[in-house]
DSSP file (Angstrom, degrees, kcal/mol; ACC not computed):
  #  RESIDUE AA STRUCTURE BP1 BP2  ACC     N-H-->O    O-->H-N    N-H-->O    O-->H-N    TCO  KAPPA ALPHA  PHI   PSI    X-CA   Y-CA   Z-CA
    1    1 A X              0   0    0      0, 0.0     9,-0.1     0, 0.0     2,-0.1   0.000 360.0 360.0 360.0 140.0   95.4   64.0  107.1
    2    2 A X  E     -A    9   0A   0      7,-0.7     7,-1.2    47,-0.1     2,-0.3  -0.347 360.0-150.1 -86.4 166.0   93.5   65.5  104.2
    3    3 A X  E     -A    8   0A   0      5,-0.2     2,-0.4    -2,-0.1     5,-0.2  -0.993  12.4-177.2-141.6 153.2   95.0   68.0  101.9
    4    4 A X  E >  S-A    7   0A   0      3,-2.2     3,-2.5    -2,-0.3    -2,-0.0  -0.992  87.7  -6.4-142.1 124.2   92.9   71.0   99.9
    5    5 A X  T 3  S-     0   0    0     -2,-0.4    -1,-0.1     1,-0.3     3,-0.1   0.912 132.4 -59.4  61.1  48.7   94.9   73.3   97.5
    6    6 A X  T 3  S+     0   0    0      1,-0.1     2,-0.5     3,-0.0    -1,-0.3   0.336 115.6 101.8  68.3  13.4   98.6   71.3   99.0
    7    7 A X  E <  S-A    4   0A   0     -3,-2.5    -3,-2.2     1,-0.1    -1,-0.1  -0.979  83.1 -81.2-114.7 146.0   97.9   72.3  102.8
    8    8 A X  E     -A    3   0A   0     -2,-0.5     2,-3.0    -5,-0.2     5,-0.2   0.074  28.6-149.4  12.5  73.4   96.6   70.4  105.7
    9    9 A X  E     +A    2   0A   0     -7,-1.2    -7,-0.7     4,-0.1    40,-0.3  -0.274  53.5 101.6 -81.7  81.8   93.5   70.2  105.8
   10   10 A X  S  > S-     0   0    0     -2,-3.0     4,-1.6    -9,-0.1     5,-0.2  -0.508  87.2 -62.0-144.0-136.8   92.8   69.9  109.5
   11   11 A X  H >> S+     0   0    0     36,-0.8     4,-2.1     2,-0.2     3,-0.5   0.998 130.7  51.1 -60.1 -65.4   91.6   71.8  112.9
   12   12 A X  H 3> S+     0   0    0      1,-0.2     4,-4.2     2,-0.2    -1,-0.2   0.948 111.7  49.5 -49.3 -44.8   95.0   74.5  112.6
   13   13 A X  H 3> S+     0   0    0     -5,-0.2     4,-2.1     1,-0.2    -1,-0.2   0.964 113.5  55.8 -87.6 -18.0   93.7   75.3  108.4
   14   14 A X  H <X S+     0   0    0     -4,-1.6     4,-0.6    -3,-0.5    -1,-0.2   0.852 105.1  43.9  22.4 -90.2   90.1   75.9  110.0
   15   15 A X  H >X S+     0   0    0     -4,-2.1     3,-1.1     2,-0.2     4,-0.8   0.905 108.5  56.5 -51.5 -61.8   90.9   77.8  111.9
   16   16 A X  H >X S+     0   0    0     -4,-4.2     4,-2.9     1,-0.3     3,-1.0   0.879 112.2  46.0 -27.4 -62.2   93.0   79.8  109.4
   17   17 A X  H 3X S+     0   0    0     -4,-2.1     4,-1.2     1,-0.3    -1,-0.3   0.494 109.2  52.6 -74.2  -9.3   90.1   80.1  107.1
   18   18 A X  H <X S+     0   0    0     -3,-1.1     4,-1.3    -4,-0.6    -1,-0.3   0.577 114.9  39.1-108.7 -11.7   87.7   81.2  109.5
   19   19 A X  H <X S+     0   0    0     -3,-1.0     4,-0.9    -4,-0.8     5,-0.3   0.882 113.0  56.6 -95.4 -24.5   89.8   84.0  111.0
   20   20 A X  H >X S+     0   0    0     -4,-2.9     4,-2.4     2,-0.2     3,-1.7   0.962 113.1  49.4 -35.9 -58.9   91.0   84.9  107.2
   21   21 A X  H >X>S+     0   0    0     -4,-1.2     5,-2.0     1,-0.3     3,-0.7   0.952 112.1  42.2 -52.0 -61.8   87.1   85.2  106.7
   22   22 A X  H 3<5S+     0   0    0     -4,-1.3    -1,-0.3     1,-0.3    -2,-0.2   0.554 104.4  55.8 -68.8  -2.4   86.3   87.1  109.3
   23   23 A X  H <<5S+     0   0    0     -3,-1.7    -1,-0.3    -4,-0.9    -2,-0.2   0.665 116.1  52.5 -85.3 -21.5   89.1   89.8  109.4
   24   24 A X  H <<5S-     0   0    0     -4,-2.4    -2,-0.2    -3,-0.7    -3,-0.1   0.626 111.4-125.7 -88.6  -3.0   87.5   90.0  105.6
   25   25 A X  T  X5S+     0   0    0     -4,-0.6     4,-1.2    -5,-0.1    -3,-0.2   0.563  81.8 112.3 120.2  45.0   84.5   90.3  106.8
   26   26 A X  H  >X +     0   0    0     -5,-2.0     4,-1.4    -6,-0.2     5,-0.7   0.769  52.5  94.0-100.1 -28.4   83.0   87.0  104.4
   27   27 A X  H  45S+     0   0    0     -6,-0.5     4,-0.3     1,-0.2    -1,-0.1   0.876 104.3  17.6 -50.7 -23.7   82.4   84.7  107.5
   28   28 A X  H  45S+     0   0    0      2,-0.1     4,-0.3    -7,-0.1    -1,-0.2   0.815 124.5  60.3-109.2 -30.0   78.7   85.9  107.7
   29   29 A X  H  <5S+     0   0    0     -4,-1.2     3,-0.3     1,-0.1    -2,-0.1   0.963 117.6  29.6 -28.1 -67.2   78.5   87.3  104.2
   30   30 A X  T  <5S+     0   0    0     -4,-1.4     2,-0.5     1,-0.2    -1,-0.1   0.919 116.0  50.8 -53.3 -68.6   79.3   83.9  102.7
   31   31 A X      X -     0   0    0     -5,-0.7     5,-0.8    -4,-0.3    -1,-0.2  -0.275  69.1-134.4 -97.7  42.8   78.1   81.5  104.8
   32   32 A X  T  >5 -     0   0    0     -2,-0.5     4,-0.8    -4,-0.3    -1,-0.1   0.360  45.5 -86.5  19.4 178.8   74.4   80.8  106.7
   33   33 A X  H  >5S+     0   0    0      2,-0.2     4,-1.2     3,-0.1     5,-0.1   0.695 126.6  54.1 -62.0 -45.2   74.0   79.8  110.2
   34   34 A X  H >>5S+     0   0    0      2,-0.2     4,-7.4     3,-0.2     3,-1.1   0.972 108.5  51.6 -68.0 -49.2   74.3   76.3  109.9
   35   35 A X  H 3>5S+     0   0    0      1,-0.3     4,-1.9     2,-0.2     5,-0.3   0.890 110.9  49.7 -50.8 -32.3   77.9   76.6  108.0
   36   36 A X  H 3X<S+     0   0    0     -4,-0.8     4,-2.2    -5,-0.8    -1,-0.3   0.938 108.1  46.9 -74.9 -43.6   79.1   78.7  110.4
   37   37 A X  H <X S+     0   0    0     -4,-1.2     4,-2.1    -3,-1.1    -2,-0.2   0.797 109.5  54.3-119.2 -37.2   78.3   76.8  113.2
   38   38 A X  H  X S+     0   0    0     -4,-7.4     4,-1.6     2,-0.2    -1,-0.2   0.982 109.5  46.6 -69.0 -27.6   79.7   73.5  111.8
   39   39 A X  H  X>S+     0   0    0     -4,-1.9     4,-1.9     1,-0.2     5,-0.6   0.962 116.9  50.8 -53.1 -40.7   83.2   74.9  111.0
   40   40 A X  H  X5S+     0   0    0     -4,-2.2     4,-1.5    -5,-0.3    -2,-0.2   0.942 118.5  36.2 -69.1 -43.9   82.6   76.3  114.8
   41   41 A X  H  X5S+     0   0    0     -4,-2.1     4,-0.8     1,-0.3     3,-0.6   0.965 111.7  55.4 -48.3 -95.1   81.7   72.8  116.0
   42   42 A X  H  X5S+     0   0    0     -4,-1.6     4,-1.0     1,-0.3    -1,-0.3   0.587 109.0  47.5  -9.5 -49.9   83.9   71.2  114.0
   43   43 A X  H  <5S+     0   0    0     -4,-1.9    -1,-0.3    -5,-0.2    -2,-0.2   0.873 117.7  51.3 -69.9 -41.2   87.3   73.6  115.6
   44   44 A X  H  <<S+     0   0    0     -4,-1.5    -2,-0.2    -5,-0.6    -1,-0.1   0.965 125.9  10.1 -53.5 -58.4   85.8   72.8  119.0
   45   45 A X  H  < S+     0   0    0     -4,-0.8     2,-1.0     1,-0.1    -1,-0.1   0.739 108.0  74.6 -96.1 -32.2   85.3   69.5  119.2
   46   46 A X     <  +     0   0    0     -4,-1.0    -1,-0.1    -5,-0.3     3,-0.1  -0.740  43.3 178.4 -99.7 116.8   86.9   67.6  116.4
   47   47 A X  S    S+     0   0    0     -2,-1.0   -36,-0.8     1,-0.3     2,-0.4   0.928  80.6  21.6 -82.7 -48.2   91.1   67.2  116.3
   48   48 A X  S    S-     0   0    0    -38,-0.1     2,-0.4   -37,-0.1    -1,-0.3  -0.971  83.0-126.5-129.5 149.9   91.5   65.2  113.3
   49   49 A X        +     0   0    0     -2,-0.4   -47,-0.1   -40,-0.3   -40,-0.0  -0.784  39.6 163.0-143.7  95.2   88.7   65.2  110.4
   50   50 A X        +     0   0    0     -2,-0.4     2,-0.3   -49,-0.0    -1,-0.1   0.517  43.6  96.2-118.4 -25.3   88.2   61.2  110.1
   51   51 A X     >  -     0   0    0      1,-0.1     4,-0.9     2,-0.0    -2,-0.1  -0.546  54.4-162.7 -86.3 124.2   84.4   61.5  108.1
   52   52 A X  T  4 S+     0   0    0     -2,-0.3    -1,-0.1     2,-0.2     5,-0.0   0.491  94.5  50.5 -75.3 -20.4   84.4   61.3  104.8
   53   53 A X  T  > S+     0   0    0      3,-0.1     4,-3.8     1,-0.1    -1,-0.1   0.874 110.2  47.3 -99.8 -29.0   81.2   62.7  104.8
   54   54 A X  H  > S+     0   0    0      1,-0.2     4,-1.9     2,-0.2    -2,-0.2   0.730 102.7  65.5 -73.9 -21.9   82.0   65.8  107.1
   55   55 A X  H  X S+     0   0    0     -4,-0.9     4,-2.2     2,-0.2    -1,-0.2   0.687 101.3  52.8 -42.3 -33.4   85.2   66.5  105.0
   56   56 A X  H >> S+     0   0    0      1,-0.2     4,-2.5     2,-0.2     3,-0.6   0.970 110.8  45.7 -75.4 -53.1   82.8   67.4  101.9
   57   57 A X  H 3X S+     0   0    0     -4,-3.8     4,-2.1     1,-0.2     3,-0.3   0.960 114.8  42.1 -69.2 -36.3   81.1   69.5  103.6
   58   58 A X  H 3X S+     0   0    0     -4,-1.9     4,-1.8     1,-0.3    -1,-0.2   0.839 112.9  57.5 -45.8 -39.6   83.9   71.3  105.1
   59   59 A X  H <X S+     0   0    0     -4,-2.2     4,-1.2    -3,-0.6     5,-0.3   0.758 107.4  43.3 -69.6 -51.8   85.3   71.1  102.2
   60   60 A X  H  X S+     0   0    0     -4,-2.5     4,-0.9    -3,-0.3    -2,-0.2   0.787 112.7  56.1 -73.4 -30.2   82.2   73.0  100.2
   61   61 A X  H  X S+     0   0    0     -4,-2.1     4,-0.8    -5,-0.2    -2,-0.2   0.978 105.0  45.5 -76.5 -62.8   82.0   75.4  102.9
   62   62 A X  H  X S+     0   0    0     -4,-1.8     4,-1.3     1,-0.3     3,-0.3   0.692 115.6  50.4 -72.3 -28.1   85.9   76.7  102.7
   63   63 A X  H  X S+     0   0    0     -4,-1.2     4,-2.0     1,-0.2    -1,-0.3   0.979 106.6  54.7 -70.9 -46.9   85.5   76.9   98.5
   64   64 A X  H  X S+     0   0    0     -4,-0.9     4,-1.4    -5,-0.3    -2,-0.2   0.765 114.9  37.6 -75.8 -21.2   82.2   78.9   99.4
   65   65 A X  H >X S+     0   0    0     -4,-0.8     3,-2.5    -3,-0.3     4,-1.2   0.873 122.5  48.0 -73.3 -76.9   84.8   81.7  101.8
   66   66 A X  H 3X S+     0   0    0     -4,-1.3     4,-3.7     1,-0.4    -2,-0.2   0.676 113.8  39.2 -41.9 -40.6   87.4   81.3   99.2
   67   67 A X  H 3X S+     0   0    0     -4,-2.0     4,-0.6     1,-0.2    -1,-0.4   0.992 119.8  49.9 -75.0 -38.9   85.0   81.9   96.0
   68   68 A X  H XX S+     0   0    0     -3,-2.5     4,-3.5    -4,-1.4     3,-1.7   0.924 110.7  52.3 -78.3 -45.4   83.0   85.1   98.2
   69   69 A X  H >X S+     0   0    0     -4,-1.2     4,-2.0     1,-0.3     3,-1.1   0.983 111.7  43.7 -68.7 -51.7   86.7   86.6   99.1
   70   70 A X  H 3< S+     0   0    0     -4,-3.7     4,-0.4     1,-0.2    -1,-0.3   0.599 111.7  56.6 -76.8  13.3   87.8   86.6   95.2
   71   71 A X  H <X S+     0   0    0     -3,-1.7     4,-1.8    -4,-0.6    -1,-0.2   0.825 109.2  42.1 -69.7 -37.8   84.3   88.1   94.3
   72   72 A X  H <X S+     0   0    0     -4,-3.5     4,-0.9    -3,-1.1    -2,-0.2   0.691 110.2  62.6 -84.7  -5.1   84.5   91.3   96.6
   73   73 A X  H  < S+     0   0    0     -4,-2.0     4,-0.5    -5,-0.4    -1,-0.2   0.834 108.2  39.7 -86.3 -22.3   87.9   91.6   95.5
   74   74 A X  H >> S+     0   0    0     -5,-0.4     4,-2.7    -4,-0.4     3,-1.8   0.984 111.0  50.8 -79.9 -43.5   86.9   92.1   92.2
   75   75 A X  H 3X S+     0   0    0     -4,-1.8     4,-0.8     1,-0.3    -2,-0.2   0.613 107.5  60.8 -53.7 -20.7   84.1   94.2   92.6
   76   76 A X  H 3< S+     0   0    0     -4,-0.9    -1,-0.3     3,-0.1     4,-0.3   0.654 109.4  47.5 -76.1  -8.1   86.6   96.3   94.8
   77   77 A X  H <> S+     0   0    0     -3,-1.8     4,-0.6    -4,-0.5    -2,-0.2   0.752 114.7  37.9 -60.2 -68.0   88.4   96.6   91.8
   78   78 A X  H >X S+     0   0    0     -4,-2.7     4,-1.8     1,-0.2     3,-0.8   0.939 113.9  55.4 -53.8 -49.7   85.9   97.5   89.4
   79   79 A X  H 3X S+     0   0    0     -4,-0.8     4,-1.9    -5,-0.3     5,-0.2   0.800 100.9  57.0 -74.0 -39.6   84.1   99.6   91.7
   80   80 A X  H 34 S+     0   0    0     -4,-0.3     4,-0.3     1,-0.3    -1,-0.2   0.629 110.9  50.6 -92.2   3.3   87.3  101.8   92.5
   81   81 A X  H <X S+     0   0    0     -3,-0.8     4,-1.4    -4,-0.6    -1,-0.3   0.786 111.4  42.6 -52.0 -63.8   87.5  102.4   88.8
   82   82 A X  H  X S+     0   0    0     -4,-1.8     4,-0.5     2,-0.2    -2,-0.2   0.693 111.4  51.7 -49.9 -33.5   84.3  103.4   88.3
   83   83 A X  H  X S+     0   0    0     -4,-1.9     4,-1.5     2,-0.2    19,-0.3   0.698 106.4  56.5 -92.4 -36.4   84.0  105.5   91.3
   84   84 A X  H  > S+     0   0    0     -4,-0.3     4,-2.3    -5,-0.2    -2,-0.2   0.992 115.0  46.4 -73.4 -63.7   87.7  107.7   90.2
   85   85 A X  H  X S+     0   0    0     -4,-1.4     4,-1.2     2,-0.2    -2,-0.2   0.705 113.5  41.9 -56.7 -36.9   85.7  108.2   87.1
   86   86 A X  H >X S+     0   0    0     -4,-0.5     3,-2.7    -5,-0.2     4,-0.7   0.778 114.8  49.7 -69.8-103.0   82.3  109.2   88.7
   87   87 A X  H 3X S+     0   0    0     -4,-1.5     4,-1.3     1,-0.4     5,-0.4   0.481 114.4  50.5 -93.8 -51.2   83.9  111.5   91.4
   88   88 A X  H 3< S+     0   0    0     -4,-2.3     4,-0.4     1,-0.2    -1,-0.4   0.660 114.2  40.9 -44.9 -30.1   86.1  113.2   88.2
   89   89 A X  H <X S+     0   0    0     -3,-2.7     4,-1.7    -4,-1.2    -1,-0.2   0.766 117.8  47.3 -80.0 -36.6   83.1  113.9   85.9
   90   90 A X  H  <>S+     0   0    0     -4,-0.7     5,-1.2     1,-0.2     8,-0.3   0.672 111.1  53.7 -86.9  11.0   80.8  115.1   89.1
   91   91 A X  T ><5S+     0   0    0     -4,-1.3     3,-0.7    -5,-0.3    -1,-0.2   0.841 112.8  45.6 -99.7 -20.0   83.9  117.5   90.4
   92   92 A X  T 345S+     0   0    0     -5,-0.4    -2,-0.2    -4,-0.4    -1,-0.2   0.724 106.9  57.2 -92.6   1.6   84.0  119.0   87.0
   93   93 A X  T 3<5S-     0   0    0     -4,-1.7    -1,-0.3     2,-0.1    -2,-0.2   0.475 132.6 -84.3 -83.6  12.5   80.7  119.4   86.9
   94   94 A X  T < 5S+     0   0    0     -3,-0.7     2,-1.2    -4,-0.2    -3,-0.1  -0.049  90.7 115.2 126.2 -49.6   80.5  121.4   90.0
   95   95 A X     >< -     0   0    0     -5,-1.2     4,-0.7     1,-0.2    -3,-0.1  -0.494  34.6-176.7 -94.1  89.5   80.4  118.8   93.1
   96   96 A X  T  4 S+     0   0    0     -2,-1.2    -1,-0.2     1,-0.3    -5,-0.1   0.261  85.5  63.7 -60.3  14.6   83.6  119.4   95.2
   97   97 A X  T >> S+     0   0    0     -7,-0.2     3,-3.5     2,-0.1     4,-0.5   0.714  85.7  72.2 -90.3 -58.5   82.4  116.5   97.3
   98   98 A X  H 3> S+     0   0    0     -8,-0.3     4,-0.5     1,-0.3   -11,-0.2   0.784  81.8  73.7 -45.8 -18.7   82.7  114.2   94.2
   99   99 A X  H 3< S+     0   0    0     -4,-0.7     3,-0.4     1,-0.2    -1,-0.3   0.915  97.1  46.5 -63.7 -29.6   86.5  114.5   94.8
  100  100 A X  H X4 S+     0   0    0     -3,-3.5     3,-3.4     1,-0.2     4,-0.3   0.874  82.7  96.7 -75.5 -30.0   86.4  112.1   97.9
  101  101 A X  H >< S+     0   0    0     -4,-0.5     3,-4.5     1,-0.4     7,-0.2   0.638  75.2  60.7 -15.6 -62.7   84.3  109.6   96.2
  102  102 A X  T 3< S+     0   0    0     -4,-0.5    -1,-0.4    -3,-0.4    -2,-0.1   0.650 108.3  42.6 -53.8 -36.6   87.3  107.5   95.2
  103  103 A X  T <  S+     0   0    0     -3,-3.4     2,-1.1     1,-0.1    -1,-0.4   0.533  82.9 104.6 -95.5   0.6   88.3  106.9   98.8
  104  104 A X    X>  -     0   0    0     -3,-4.5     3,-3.0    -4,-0.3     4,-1.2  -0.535  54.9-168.7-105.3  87.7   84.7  106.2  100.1
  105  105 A X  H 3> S+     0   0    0     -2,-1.1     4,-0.8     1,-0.4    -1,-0.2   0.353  86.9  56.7 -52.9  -1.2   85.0  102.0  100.5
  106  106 A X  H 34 S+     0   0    0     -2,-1.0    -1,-0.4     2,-0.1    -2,-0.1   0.571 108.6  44.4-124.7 -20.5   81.5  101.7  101.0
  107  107 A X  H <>>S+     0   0    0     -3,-3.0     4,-1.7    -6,-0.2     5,-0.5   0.820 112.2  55.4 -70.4 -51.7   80.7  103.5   97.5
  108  108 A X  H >X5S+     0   0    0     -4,-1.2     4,-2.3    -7,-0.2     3,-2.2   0.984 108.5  40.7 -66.5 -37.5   83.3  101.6   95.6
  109  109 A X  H 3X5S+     0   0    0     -4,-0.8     4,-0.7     1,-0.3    -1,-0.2   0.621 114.8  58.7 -86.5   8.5   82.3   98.1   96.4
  110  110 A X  H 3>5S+     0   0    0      2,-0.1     4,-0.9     3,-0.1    -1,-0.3   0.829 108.7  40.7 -87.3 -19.4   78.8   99.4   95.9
  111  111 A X  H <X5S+     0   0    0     -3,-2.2     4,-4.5    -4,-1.7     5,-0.4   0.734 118.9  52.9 -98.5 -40.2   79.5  100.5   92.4
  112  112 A X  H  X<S+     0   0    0     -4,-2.3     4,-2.8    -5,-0.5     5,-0.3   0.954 108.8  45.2 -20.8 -70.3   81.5   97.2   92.1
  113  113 A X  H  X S+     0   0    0     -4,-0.7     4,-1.7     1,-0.2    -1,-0.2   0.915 116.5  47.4 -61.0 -51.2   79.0   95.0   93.2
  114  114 A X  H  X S+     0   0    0     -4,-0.9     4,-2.1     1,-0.3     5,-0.2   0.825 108.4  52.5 -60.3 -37.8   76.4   96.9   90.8
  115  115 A X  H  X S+     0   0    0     -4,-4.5     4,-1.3     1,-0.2    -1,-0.3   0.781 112.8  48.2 -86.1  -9.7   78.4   97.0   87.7
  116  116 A X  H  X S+     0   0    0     -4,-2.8     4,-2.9    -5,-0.4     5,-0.3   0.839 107.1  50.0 -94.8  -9.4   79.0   93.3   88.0
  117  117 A X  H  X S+     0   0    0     -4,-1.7     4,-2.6    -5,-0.3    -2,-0.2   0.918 108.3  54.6 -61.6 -26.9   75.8   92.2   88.6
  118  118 A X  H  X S+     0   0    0     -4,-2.1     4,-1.8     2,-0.3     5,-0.3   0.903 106.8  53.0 -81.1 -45.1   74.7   94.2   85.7
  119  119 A X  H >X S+     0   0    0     -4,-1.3     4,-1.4    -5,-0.2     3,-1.2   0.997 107.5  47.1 -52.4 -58.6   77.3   92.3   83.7
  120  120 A X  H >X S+     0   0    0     -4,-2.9     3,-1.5     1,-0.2     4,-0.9   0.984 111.2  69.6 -61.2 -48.7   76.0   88.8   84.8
  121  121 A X  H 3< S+     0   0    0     -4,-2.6     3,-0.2    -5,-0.3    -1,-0.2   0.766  97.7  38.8  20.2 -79.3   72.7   90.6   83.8
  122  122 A X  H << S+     0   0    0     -4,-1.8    -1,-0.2    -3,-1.2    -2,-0.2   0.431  98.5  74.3-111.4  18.4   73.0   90.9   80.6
  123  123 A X  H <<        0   0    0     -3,-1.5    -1,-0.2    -4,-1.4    -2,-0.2   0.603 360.0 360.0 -91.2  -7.1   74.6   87.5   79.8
  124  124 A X     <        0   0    0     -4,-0.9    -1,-0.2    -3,-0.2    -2,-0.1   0.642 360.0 360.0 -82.1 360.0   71.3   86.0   80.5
């Protein structure tokens, strides 16, 4: 049995990570067509993980959920900062809309997303 960050790395943590992903909605972000469909292969057919060479990849595929979940969680972070501060400046300017802004999930990790890119931006 393998182990990846001190748990089991077999069919059952697989599994784990692939419903983790998808309740977080990374399984298709993250990963192409092929990746997906060898962790899906891979749960289906294969009980214990014997390949040295299919362990790497599995192995590169589960960093790749792992690294995508703690990106949108910062960029939900950022973003819902940014976004109480937008909604506050545009409600005193007038826009009694702006007040919802802060809750609107699909604004914050848009402003998220933008203000980090912009950061990685301007480090080039």
């Amino acid at each position: 049995m393998f182990y990846v960050k001190k748990l089991p790395f077999n069919k059952e943590a697989l599994i784990s990570a692939r419903k983790k992903s998808l309740r977080t909605g990374n399984w298709a972000k993250a990963l192409n067509r092929i990746e997906r469909g060898i962790v899906d292969l891979t749960i289906r057919f294969v009980d214990r993980i014997s390949s040295g060479h299919l362990l790497k990849t599995l192995m590169k595929i589960i960093s790749k959920l792992e690294n995508a979940s703690k990106y949108m969680i910062r960029a939900e972070i950022s973003g819902r900062i940014l976004a109480e501060k937008m909604g506050r400046i545009a409600y005193l300017w007038g826009n009694l809309e702006a007040a919802r802004w802060k809750d609107d999930v699909s604004y914050i990790i848009c402003l998220g997303l933008n203000s980090m890119s912009s950061i990685w931006y301007k480090r080039l």
